[in-house]
C-alpha positions in Angstrom: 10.8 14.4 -13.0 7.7 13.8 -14.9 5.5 10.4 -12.5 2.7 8.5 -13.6 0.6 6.4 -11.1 -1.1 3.7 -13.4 -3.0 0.4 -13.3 -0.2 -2.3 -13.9 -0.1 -4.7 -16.8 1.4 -7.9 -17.4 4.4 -6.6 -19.2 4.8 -4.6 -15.5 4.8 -8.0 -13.4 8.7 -8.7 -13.5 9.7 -4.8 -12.4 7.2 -5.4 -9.9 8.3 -8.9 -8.6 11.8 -7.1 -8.8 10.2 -4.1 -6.6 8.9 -6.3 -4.1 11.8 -8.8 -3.7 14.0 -5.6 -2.4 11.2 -4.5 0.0 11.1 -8.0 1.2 14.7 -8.2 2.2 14.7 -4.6 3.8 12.1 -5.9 6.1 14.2 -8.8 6.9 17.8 -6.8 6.8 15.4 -3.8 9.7 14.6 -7.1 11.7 11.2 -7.0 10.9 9.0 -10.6 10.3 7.1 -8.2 7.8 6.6 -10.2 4.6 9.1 -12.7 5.5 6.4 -15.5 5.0 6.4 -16.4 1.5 4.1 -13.3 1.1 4.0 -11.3 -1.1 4.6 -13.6 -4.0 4.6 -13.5 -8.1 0.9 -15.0 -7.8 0.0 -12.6 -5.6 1.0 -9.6 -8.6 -0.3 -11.9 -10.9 -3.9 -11.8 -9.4 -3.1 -7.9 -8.4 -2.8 -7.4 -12.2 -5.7 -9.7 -13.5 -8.4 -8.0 -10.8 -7.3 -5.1 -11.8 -5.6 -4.2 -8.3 -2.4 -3.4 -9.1 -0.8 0.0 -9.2 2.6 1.4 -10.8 4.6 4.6 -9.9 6.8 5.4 -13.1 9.1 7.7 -14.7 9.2 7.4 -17.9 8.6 3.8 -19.1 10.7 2.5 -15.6 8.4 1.0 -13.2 9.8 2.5 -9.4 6.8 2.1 -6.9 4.2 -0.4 -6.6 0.7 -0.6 -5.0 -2.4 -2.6 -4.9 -5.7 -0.7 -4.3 -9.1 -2.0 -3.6 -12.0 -0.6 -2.9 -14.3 -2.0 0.2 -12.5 -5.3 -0.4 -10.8 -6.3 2.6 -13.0 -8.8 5.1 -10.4 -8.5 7.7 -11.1 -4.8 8.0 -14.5 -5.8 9.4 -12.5 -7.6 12.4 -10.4 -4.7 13.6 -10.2 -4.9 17.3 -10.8 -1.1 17.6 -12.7 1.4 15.4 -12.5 2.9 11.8 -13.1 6.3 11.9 -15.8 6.0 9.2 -18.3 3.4 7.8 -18.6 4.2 4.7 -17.0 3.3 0.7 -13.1 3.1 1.2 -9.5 2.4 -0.5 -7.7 -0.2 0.7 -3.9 -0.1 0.3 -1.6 -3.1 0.4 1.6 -4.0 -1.0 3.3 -0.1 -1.0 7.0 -0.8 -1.9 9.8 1.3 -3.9 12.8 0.3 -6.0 15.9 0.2 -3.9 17.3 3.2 -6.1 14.6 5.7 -5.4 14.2 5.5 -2.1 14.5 8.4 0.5 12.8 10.5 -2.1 9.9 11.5 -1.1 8.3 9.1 -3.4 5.9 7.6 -0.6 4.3 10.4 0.0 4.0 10.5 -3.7 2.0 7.4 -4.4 0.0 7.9 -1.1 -1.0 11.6 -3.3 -2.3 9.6 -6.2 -4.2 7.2 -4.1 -5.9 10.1 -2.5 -6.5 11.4 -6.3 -8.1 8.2 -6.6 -10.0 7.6 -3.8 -11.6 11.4 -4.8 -12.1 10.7 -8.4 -14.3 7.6 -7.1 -16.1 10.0 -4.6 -14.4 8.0 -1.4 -13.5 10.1 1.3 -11.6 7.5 3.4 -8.6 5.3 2.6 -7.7 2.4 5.2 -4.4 0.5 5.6 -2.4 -1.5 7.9 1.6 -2.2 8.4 3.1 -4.5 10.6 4.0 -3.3 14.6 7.7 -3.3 13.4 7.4 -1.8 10.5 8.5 2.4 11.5 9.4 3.5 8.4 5.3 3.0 7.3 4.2 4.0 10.5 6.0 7.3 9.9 4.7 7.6 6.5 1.2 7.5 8.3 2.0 10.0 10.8 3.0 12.7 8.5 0.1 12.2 5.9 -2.3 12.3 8.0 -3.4 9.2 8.9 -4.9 7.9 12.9 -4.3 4.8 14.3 -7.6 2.9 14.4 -6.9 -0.4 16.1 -5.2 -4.0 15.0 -6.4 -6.1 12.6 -4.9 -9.6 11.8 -3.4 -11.3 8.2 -2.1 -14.8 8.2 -2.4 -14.9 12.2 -0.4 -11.9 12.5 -1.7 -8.7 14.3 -1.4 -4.9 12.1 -1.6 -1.7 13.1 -4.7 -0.1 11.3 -4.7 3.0 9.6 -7.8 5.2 8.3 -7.4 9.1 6.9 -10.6 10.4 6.0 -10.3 13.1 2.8 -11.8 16.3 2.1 -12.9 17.5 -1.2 -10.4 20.1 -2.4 
């Protein structure tokens, strides 16, 4: 299959919305309090969209993975209790989620691919991340690409398990 990794648009918010609900309610259906606090919401996409944040994963013209990327724009990185492996420019990744039919494919490790390709194509050699302490399916994402265990940071009162992989130029 032929996947594009794209900035989202506004005709993209309801797949996303859509994309999100179902991550929301495997968090709460894995027992995790991930996401189960009103967060995230349609005015979150909508401001992904209008900053120009927002990522798509999509075959075709079907939106099936979403993203938002950022780059040095997360304060509460600054607060990790720990320490980031670099200091420099980075990605931040938030919001990763998959449409319920495509998951278990590999498609992950996909859109973690593109945002290395776009971390590079902006000369950034280091993406950062965080996922919930009972979140182990992202956790094992992590592991296998790559990426170390920094420290905690906290969102909404809630501690994270930070993430940095730094990138080489291929």
């Amino acid at each position: 299959m032929e996947y594009t990794f794209r900035k989202a648009t506004q005709a993209d918010h309801s797949q996303i919305w859509e994309i999100l609900q179902g991550a929301i309610l495997r968090r709460k259906q894995d027992g995790s309090n991930q996401w189960q606090d009103g967060y995230p919401n349609p005015d979150v996409v909508q401001k992904d969209i209008e900053t120009g944040a927002g990522y798509v994963l999509t075959v075709g013209e079907t939106v099936i993975g979403y993203s938002a990327l950022m780059i040095n724009n997360e304060p509460e990185y600054a607060k990790i209790i720990g320490q980031w492996l670099t200091n420099d420019d980075f990605v931040v990744v938030h919001r990763v989620a998959l449409a319920e039919g495509y998951l278990g494919k590999g498609l992950a490790k996909k859109i973690f691919g593109f945002i290395e390709e776009f971390a590079l194509s902006n000369n950034i050699h280091s993406i950062k991340a965080d996922t919930n302490f009972d979140n182990l399916a992202m956790m094992s994402i992590f592991d296998r690409l790559g990426y170390v265990y920094c420290g905690e940071v906290y969102f909404r009162g809630s501690p994270r398990r930070a993430y940095e992989k730094v990138l080489t130029t291929p």
